[in-house]
Every structure is written in C-alpha cells, then in structure tokens.
N, CA, C and O atoms as a GROMACS GRO file, in nm:
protein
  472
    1UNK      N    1   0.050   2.993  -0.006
    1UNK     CA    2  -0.050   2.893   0.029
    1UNK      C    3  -0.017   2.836   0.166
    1UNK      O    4   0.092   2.795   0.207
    2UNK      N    5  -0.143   2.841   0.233
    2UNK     CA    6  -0.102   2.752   0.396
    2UNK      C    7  -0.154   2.615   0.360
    2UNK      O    8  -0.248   2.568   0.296
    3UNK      N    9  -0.012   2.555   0.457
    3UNK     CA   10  -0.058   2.373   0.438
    3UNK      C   11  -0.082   2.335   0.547
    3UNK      O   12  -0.010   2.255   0.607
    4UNK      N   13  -0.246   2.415   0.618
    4UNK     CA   14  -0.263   2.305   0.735
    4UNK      C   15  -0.386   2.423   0.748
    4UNK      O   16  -0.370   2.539   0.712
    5UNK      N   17  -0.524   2.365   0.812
    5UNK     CA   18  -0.623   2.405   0.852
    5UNK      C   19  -0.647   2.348   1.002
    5UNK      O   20  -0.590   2.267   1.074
    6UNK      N   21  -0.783   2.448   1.012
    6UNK     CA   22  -0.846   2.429   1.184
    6UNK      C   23  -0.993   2.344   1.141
    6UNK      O   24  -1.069   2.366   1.046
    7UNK      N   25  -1.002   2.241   1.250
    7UNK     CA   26  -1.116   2.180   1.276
    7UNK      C   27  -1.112   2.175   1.363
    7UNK      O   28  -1.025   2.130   1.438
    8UNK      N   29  -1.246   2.238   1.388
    8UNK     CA   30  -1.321   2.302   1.489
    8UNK      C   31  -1.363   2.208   1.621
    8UNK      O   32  -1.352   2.238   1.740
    9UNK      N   33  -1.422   2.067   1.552
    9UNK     CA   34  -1.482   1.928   1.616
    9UNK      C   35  -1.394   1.860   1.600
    9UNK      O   36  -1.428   1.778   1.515
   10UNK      N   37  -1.236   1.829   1.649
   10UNK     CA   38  -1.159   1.759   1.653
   10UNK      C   39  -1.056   1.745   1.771
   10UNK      O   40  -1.006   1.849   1.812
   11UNK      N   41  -1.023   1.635   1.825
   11UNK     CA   42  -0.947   1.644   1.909
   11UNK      C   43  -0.812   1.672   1.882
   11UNK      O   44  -0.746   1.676   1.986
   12UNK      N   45  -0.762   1.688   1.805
   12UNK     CA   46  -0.680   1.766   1.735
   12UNK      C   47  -0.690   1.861   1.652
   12UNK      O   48  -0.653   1.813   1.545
   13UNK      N   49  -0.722   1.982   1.635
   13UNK     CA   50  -0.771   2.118   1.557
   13UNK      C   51  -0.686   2.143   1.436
   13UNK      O   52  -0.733   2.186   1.330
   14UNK      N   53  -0.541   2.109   1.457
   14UNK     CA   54  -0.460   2.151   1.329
   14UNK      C   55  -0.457   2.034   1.244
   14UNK      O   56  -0.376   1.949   1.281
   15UNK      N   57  -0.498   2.018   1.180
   15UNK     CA   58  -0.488   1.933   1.035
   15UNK      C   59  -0.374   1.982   0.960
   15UNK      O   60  -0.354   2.102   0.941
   16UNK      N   61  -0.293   1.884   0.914
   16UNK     CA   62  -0.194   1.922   0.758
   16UNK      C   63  -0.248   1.888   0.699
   16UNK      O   64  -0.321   1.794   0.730
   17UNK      N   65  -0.247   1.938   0.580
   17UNK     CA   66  -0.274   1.848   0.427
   17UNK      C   67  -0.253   1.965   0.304
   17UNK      O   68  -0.199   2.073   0.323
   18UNK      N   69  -0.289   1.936   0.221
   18UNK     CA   70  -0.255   2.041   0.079
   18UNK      C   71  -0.103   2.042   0.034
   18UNK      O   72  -0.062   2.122  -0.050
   19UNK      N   73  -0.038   1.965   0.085
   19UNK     CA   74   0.105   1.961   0.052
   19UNK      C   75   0.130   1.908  -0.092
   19UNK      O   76   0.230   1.939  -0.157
   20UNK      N   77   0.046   1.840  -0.129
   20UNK     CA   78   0.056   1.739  -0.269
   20UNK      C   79   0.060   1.876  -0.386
   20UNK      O   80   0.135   1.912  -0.477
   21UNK      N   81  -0.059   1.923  -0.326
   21UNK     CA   82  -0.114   2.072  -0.471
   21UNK      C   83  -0.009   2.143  -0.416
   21UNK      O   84   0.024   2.208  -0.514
   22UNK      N   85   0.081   2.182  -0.311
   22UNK     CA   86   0.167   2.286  -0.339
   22UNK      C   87   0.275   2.230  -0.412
   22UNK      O   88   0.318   2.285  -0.513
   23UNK      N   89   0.321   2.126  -0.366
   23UNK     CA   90   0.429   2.067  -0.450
   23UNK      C   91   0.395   2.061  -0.611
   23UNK      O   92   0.468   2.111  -0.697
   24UNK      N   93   0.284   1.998  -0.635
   24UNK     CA   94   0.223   2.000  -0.743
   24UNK      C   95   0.248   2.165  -0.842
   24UNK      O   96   0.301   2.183  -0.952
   25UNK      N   97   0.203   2.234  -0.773
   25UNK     CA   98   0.209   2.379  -0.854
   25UNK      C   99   0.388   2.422  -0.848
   25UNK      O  100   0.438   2.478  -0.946
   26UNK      N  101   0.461   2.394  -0.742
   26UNK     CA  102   0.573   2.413  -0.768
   26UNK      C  103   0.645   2.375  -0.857
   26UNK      O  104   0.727   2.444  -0.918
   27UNK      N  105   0.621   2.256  -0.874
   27UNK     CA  106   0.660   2.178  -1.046
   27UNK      C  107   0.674   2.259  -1.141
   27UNK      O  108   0.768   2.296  -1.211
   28UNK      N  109   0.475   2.297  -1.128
   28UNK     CA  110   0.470   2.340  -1.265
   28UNK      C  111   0.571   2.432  -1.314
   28UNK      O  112   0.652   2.433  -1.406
   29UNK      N  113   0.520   2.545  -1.172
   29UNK     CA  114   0.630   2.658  -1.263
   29UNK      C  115   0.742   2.656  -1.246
   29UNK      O  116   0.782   2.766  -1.286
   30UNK      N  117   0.852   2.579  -1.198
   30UNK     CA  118   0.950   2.573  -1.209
   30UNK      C  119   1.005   2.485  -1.309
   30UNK      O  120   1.126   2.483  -1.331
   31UNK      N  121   0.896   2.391  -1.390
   31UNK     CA  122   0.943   2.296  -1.448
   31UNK      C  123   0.902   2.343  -1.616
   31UNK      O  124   0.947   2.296  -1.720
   32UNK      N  125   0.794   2.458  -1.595
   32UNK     CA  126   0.668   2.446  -1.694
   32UNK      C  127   0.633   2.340  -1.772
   32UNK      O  128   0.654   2.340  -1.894
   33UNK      N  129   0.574   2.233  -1.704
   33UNK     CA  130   0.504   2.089  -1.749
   33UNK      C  131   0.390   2.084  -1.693
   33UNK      O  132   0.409   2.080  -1.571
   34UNK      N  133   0.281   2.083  -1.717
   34UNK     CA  134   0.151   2.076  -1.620
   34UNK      C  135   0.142   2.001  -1.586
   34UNK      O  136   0.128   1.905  -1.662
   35UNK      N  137   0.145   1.971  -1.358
   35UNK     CA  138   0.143   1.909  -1.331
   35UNK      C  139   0.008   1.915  -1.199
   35UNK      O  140  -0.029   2.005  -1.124
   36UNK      N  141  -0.048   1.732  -1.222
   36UNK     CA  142  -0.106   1.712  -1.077
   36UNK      C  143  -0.110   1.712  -0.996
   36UNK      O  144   0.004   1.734  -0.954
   37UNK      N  145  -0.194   1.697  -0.900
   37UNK     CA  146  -0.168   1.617  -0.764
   37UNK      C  147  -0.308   1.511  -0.719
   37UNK      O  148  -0.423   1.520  -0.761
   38UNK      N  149  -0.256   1.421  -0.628
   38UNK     CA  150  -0.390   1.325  -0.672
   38UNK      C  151  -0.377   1.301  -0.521
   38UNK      O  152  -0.268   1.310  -0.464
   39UNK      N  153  -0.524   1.262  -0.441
   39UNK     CA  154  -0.497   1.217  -0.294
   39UNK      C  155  -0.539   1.079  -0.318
   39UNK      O  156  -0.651   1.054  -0.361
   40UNK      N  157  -0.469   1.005  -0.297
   40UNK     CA  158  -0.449   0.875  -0.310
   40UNK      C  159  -0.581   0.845  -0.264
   40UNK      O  160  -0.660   0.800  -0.348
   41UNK      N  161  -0.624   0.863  -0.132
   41UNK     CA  162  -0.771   0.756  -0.101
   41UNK      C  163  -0.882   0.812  -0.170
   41UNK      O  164  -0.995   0.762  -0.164
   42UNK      N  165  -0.850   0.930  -0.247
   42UNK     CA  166  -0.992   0.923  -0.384
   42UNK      C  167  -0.981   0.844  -0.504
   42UNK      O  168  -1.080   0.817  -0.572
   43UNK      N  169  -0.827   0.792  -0.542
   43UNK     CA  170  -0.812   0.683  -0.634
   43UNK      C  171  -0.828   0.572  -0.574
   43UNK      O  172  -0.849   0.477  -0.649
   44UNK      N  173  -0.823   0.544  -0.426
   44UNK     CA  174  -0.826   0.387  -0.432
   44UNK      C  175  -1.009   0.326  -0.385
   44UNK      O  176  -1.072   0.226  -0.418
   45UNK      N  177  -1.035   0.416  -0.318
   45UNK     CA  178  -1.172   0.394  -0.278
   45UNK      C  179  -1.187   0.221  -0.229
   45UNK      O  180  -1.280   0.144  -0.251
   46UNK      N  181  -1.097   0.204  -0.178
   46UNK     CA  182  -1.074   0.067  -0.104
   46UNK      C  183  -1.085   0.034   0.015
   46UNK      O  184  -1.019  -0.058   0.063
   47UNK      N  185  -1.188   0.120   0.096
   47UNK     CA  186  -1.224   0.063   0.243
   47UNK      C  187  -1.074   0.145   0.254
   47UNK      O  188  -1.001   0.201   0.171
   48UNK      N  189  -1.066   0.112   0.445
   48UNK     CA  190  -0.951   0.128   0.552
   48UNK      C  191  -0.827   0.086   0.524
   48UNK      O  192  -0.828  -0.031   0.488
   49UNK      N  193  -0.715   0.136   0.527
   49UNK     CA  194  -0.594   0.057   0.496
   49UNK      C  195  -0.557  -0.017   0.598
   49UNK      O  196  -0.553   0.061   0.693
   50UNK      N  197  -0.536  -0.093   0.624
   50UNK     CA  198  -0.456  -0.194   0.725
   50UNK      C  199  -0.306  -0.139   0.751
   50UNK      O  200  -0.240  -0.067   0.677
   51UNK      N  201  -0.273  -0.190   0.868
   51UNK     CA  202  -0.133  -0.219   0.900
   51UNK      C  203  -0.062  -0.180   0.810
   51UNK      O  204  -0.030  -0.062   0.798
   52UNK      N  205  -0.014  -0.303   0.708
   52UNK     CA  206   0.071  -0.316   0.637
   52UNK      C  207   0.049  -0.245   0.545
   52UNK      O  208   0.148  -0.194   0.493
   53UNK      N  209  -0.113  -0.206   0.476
   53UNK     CA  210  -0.080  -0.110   0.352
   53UNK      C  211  -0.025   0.054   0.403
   53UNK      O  212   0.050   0.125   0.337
   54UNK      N  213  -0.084   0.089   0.536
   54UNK     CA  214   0.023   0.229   0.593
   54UNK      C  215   0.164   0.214   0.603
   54UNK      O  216   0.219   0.320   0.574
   55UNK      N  217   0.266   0.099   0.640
   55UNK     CA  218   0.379   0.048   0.682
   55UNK      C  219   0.450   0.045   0.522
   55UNK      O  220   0.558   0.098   0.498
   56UNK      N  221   0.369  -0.028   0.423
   56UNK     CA  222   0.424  -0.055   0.324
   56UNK      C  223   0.437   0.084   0.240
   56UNK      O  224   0.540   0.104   0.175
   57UNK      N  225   0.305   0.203   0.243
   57UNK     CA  226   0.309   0.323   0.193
   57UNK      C  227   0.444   0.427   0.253
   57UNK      O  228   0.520   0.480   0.170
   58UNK      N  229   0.461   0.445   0.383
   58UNK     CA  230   0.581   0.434   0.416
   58UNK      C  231   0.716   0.392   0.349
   58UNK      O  232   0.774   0.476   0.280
   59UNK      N  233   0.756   0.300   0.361
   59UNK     CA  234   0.840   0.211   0.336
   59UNK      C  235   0.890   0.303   0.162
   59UNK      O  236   0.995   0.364   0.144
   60UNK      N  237   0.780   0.284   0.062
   60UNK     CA  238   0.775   0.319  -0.077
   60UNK      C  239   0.794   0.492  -0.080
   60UNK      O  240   0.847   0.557  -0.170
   61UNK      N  241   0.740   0.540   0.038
   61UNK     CA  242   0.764   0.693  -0.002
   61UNK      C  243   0.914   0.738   0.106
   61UNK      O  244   0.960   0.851   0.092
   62UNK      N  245   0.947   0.688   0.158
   62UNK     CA  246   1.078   0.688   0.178
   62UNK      C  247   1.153   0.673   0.089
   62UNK      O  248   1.230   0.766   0.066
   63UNK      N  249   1.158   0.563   0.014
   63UNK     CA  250   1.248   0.522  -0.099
   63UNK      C  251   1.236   0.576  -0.210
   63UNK      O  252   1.316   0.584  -0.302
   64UNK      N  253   1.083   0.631  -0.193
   64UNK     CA  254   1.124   0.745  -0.353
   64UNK      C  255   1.191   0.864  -0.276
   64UNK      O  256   1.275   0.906  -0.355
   65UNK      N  257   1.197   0.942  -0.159
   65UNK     CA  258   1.265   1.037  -0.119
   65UNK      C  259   1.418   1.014  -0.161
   65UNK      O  260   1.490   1.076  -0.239
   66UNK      N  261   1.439   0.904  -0.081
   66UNK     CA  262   1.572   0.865  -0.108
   66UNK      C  263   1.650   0.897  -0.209
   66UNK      O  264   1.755   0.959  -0.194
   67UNK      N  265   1.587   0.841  -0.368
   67UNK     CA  266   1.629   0.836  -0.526
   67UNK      C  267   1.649   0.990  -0.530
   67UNK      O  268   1.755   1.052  -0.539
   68UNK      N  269   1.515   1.040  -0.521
   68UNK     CA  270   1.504   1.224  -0.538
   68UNK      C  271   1.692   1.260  -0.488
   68UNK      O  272   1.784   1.304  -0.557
   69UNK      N  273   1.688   1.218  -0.339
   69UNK     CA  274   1.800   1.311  -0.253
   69UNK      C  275   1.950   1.204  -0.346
   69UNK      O  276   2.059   1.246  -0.306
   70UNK      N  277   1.958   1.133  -0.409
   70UNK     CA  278   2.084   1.060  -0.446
   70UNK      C  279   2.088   1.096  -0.588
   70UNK      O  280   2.179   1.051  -0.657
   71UNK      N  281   1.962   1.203  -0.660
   71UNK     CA  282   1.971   1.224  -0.766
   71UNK      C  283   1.952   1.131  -0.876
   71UNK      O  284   1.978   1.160  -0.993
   72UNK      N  285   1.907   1.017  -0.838
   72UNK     CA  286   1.842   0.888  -0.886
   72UNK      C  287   1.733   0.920  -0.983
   72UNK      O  288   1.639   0.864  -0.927
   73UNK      N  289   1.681   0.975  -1.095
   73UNK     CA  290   1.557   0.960  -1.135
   73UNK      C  291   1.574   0.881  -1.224
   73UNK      O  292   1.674   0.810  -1.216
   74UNK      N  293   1.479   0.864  -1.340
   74UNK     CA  294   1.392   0.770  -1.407
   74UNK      C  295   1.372   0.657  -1.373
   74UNK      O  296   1.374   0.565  -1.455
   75UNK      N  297   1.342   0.635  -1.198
   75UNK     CA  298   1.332   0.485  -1.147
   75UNK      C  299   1.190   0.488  -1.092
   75UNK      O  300   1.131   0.596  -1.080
   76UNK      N  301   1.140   0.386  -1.062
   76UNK     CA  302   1.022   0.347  -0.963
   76UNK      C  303   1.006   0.260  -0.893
   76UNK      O  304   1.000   0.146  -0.940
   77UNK      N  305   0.989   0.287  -0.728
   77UNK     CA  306   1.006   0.234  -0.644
   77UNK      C  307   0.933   0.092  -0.638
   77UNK      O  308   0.827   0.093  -0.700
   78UNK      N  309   0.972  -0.055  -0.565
   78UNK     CA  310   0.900  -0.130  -0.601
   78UNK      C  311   0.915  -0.217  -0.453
   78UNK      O  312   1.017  -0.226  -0.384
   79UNK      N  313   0.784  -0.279  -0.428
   79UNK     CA  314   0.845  -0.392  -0.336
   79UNK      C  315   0.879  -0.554  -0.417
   79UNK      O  316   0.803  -0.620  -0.488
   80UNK      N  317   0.955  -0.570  -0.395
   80UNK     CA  318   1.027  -0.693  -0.436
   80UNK      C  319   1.016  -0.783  -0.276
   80UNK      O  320   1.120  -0.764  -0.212
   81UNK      N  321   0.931  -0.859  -0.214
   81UNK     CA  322   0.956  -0.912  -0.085
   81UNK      C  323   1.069  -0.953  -0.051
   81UNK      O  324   1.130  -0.983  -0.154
   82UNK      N  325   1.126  -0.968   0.032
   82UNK     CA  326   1.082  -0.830   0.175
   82UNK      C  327   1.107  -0.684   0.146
   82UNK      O  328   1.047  -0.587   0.194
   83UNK      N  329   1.209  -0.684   0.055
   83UNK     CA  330   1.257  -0.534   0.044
   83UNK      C  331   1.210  -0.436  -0.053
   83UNK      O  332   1.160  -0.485  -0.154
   84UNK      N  333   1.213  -0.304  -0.046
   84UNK     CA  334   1.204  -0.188  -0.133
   84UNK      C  335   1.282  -0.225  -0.197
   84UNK      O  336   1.371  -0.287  -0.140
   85UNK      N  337   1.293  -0.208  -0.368
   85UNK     CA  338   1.419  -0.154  -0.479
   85UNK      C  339   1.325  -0.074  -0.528
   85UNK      O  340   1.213  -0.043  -0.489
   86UNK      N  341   1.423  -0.030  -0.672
   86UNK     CA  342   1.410   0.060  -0.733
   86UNK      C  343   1.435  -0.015  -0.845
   86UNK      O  344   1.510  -0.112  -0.854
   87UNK      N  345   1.323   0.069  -0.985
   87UNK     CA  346   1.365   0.009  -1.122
   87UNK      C  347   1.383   0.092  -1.234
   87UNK      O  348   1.348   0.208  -1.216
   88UNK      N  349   1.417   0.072  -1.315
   88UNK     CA  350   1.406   0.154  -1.461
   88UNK      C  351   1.300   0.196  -1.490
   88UNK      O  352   1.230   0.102  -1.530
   89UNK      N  353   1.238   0.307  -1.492
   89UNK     CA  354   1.111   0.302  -1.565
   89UNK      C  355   1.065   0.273  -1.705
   89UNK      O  356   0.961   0.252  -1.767
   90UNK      N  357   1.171   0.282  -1.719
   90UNK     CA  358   1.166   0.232  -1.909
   90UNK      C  359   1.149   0.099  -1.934
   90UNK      O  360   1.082   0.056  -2.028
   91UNK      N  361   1.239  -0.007  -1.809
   91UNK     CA  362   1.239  -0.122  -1.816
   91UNK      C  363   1.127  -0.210  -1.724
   91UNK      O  364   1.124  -0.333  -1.714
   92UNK      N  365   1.056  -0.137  -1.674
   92UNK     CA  366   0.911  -0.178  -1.564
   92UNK      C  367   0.840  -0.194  -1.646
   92UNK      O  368   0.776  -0.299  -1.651
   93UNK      N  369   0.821  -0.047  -1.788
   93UNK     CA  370   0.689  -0.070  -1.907
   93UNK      C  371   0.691  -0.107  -2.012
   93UNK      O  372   0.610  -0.102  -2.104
   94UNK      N  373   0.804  -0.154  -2.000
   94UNK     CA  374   0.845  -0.215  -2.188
   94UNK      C  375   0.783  -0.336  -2.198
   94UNK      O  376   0.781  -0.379  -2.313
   95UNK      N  377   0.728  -0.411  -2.109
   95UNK     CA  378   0.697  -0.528  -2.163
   95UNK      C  379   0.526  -0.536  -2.080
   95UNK      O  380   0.528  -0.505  -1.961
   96UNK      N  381   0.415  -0.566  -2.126
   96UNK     CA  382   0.310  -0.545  -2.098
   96UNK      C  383   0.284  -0.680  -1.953
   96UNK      O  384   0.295  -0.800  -1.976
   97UNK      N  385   0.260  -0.642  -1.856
   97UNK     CA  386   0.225  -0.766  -1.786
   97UNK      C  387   0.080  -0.808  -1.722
   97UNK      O  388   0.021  -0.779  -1.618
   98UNK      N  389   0.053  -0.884  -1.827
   98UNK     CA  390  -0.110  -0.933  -1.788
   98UNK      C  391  -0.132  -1.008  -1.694
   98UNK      O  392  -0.041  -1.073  -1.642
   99UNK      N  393  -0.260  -1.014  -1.652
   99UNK     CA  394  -0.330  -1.087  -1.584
   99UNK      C  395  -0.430  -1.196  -1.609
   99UNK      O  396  -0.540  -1.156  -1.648
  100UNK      N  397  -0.410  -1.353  -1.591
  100UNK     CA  398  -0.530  -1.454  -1.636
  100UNK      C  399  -0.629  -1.408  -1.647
  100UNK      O  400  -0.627  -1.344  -1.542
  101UNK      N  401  -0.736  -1.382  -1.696
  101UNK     CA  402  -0.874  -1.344  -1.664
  101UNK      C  403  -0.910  -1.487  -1.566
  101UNK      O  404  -0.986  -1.482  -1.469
  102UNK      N  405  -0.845  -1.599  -1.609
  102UNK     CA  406  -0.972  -1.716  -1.526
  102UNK      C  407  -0.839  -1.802  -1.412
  102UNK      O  408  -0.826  -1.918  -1.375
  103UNK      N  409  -0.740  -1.645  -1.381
  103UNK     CA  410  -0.652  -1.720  -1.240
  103UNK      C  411  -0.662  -1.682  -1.112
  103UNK      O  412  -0.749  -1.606  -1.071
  104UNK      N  413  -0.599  -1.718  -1.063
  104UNK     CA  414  -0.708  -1.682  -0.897
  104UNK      C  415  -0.701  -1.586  -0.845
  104UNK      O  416  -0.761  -1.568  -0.740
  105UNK      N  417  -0.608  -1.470  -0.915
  105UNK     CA  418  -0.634  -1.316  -0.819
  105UNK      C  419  -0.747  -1.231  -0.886
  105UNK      O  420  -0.786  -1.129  -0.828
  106UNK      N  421  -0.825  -1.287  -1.054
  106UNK     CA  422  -0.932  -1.249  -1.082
  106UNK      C  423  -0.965  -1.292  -0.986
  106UNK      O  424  -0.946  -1.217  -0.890
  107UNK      N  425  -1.032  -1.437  -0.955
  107UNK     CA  426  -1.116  -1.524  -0.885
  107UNK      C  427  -1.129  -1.455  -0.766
  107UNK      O  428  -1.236  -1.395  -0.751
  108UNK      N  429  -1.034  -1.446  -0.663
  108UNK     CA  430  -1.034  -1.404  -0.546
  108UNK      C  431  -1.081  -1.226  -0.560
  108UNK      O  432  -1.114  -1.169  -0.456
  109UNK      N  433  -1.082  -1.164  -0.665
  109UNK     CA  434  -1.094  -1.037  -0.684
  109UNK      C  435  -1.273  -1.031  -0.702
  109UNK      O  436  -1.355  -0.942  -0.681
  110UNK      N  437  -1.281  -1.134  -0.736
  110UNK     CA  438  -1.449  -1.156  -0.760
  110UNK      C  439  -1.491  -1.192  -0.668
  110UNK      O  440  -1.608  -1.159  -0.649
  111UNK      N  441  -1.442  -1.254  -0.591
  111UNK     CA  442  -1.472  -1.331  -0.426
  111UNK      C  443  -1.522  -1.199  -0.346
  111UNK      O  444  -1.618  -1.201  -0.268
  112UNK      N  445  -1.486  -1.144  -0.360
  112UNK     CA  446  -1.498  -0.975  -0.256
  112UNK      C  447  -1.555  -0.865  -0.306
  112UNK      O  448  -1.550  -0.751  -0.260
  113UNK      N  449  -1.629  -0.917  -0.438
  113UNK     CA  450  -1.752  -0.858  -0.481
  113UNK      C  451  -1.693  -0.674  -0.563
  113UNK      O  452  -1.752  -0.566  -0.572
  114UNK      N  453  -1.507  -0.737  -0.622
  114UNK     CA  454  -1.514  -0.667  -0.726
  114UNK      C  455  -1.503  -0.707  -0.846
  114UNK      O  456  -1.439  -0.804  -0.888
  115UNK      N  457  -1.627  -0.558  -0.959
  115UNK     CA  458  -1.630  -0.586  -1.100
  115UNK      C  459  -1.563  -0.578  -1.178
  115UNK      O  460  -1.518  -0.465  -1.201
  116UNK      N  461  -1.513  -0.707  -1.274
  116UNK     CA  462  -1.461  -0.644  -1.422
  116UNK      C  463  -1.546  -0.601  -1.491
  116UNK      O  464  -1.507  -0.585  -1.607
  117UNK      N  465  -1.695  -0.562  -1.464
  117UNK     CA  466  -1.772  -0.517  -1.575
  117UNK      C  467  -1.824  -0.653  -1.674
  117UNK      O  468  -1.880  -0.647  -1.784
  118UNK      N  469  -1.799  -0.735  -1.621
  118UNK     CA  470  -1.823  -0.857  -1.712
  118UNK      C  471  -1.963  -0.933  -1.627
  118UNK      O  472  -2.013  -1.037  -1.671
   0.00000   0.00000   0.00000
C-alpha cells in the first residue's frame, strides 16, 4: 500500500495520508484482532481546530508514542493542566464520570447551538 497521493490543484501535489488504515491492517494481522482506523475530523465534525487543539493533539500523540517506545501499555494519555500524563486504563473507566445536565458546560454547550436531542 502507498501512503501518499498526487493532487493535481495543489500547491503542494504530494499529500500523505492512509497511514492510520495501514497501521490499522498491520494490527490486524499481526495481532489477529480486528482492527480500525478512524480519521479523527470525520468523528469530530467540529468546525477548524485552533491553535491549541493542533498543539494539544501533538502534545497527546507524542506521549502515546512515548508509552508504545517504553513499553508502557494499558495506559491513556491525558492532559492534566499544564502537563501530559498517563493513566491506567482500567482506573480512567472504573468509575462512571457524569455530567450536570443543568451545569454550565451543558449550558455553554447549548450556547453554541449544540443538541442533546432534548
């Protein structure tokens, strides 16, 4: 599989991308677990990222490299302000953490004209 195409109308012609699905298929068969790959801006469908959400995406995929290369797994990377850590994953989902329905990051989440369906 090649991980990079030509566009034709671009001021830059070589594009990377497809790296996620090769990694993705490498998994599989080396792991045999069926695995994904997901491009993040079709899950977030959140407008432009800013600054800080590229800086901070950064920041998080470094630090999962990191764990990978120190042989670190069952963790997930986290920002804790200011800094990256790392956590248990066992101990991130063991305990359910909700959200007010009537506290202000609903509120403010409604402010900007997104739905809970409600």
């Amino acid at each position: 599989m090649v991980v990079k195409k030509y566009v034709d109308d671009s001021f830059d012609p070589v594009r990377l991308g497809g790296i996620g699905e090769k990694v993705a298929e490498d998994i599989a068969a080396q792991c045999g677990v069926e695995t994904r790959s997901l491009v993040l801006g079709h899950l977030q469908r959140g407008g432009s990222p800013s600054a800080f959400d590229r800086i901070l995406a950064t920041r998080l995929g470094a630090a999962a490299v990191k764990l990978v290369v120190e042989g670190n797994f069952n963790r997930m990377v986290c920002l804790r302000t200011p800094n990256i850590e790392s956590v248990d994953l066992f101990t991130a989902v063991e305990e359910a953490k909700l959200v007010d329905p009537s506290g202000d990051l609903v509120f403010a989440a409604k402010a900007v004209g997104i739905s809970f369906g409600d």
